[in-house]
N, C-alpha and C positions, 0 to 999 in steps of 0.2 A: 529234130535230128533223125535220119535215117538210121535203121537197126544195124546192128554189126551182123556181118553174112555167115562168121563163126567166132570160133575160142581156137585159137593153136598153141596153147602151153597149158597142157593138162599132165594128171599123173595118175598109174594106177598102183594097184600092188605090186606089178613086176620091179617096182623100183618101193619109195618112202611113201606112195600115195595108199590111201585106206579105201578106192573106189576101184571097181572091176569096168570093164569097159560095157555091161547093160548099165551103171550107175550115171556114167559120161553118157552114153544113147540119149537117155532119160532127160541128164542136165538139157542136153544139148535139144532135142524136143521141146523142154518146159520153153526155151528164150527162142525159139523159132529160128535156131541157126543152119542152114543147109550143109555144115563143115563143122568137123573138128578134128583137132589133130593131137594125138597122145606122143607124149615125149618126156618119157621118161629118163631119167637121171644117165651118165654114160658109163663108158667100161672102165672110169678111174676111179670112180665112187666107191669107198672103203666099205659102207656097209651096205650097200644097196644096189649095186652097179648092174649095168644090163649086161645082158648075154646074148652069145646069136641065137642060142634054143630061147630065148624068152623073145626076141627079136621075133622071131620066128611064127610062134604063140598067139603074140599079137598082130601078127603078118595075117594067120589065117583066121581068126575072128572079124577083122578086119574085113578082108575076103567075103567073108561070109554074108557081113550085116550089108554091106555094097553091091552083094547080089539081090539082096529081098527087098531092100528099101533103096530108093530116085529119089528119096525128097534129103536124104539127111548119107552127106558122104563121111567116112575115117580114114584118113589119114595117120601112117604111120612114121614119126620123129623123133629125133633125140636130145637131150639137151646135154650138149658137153660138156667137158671142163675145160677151163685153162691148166696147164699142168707145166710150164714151162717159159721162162722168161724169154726163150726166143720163138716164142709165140706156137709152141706145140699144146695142141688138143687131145684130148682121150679119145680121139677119133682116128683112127689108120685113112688112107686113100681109100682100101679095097672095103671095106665098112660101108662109104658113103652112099653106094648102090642100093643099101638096103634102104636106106629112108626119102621119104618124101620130103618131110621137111626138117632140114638142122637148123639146129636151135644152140647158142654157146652162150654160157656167163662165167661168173667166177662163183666158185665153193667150197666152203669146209670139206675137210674130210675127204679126200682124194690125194693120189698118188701121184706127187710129183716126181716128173721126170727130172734130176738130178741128184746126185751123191753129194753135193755140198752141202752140209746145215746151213748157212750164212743164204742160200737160195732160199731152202727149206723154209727158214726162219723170214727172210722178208717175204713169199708172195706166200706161204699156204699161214703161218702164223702170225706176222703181223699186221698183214690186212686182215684176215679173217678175223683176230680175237683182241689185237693190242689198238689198231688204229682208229677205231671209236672212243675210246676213252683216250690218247695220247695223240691225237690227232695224226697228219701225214705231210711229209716235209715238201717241198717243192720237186728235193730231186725223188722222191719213191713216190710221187705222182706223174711225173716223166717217165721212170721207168714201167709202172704199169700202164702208160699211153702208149710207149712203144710197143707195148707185149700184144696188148689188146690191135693195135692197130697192122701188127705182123702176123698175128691171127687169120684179119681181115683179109689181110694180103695174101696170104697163102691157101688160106680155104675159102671155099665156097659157101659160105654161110648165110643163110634166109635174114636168120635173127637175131640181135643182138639182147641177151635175158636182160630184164632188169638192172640196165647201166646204171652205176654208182650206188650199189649195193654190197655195204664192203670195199668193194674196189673202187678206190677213188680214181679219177680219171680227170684228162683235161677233157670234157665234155663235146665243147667245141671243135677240137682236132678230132676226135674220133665220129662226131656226126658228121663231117664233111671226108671222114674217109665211108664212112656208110653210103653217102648220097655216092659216090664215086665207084664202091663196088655193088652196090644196087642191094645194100644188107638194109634190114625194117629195124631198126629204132625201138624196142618195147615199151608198149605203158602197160606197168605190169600191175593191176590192182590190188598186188598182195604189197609193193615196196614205193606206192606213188609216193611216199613220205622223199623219199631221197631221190627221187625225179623232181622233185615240186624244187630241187636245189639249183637242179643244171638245166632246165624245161627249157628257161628263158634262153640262153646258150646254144640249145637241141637248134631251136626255133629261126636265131640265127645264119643257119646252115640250110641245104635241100636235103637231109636228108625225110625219107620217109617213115612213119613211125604205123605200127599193129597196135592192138588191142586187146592182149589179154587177161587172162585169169590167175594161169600159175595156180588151178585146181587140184588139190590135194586129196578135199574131203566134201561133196556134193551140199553132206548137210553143214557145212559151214559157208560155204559159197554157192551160189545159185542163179547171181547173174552179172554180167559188167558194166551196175548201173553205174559203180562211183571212176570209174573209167572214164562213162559218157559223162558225169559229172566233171570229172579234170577237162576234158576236150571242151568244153561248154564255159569253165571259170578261164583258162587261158586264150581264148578263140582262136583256139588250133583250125585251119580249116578243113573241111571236111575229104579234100582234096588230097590231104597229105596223112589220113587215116584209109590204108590201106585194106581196110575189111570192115571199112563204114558206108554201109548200103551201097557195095560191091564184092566182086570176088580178090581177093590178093594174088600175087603169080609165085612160083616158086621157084627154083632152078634146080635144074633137071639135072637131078644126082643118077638118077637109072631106076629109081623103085616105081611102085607104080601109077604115084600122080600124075608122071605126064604131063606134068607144064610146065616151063619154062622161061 
């Protein structure tokens, strides 16, 4: 199997991550990646939320290590929230200039956009905390396909985080809306457990799927073997891993990847 070309779901201290961006340089050096991209947590995140001066932060160090070093590029991203059953993200339009690559999942602990508890209460607390232990009914996995999938539709999103983590989903319907807006499928190595659910589903469909980390903490993670493990037990082909012994494309929000 061919190396992955980078990591694009990393995290540092400007959000919940414990690594400064020499710690990611480093990671990213030890596995021979040409790329990585930090994306940290977004502007709905209750305890940890990014800022544009942290935006910013990470803008020019970024800047800086891309001036000295050709071999090993940064990439500046975010990882959204869901915040809104009519498919609103903690991401404004005028925001999206700033990054290279967006990154959206669902998460605890964010500000949902709505005044109603009965919202409140189905998408930030009963997926988050009741629907692992009491399961999820047919229709509040509807309605989070439709959320997820008016997401898709309305923003321009690279990456889809860690599908069916918490947020249950019809798998199926939402990777055939990925293949259709050109969004990557994540195999996230920190939640293959709940991928290992809908894979077969994923597979189904064209859409394309990445390969990352979801790096919090260098010294607890250090490389994307059991990734290349999942890609290898399911014989995903190498063709539809988008940053397996190639480069992945982005879309061209305005920051300064430049690719599209």
């Amino acid at each position: 199997m061919n190396k992955f070309f980078g990591d694009y779901h990393t995290h540092t201290t400007m959000s919940d991550g414990k690594n400064s961006v020499s710690d990611l340089v480093r990671y990213a050096e030890k596995n021979g990646f040409s790329e990585i991209a930090i994306t940290d947590h977004g502007y709905g995140n209750v305890a940890c939320a990014l800022t544009d001066e942290k935006v910013q932060t990470l803008r020019r160090e970024a800047d800086k290590h891309n001036a000295q070093n050709k071999d090993l590029k940064i990439l500046i991203g975010v990882e959204a929230d869901f915040v809104g059953y009519d498919g609103s993200i903690d991401l404004t339009e005028d925001r999206f200039q700033a990054f290279d690559v967006v990154t959206v999942g669902f998460h605890r602990f964010v500000k949902i956009k709505t005044k109603k508890f009965s919202e409140w209460f189905g998408l930030e607390f009963y997926n988050g905390f009741l629907a692992k232990r009491f399961g999820v009914s047919e229709k509040r996995r509807r309605k989070n396909t439709d959320m997820v999938v008016s997401a898709l539709e309305r923003y321009d999103v690279d990456i889809l985080a860690h599908i069916n983590h918490y947020l249950k989903v019809d798998a199926k319907r939402v990777g055939e809306v990925c293949a259709k807006r050109g969004t990557y499928v994540e195999m996230n190595q920190k939640h293959l457990d709940v991928l290992e659910e809908v894979i077969d589903e994923l597979l189904e469909t064209d859409c394309l799927f990445i390969a990352n980390s979801d790096n919090h903490d260098v010294k607890k993670c250090d490389n994307l073997d059991k990734v290349a493990e999942f890609v290898e037990r399911h014989n995903i082909p190498e063709s539809r891993v988008v940053n397996l012994g190639k480069t992945p494309t982005f879309k061209n929000h305005g920051g300064q990847n430049g690719k599209s």
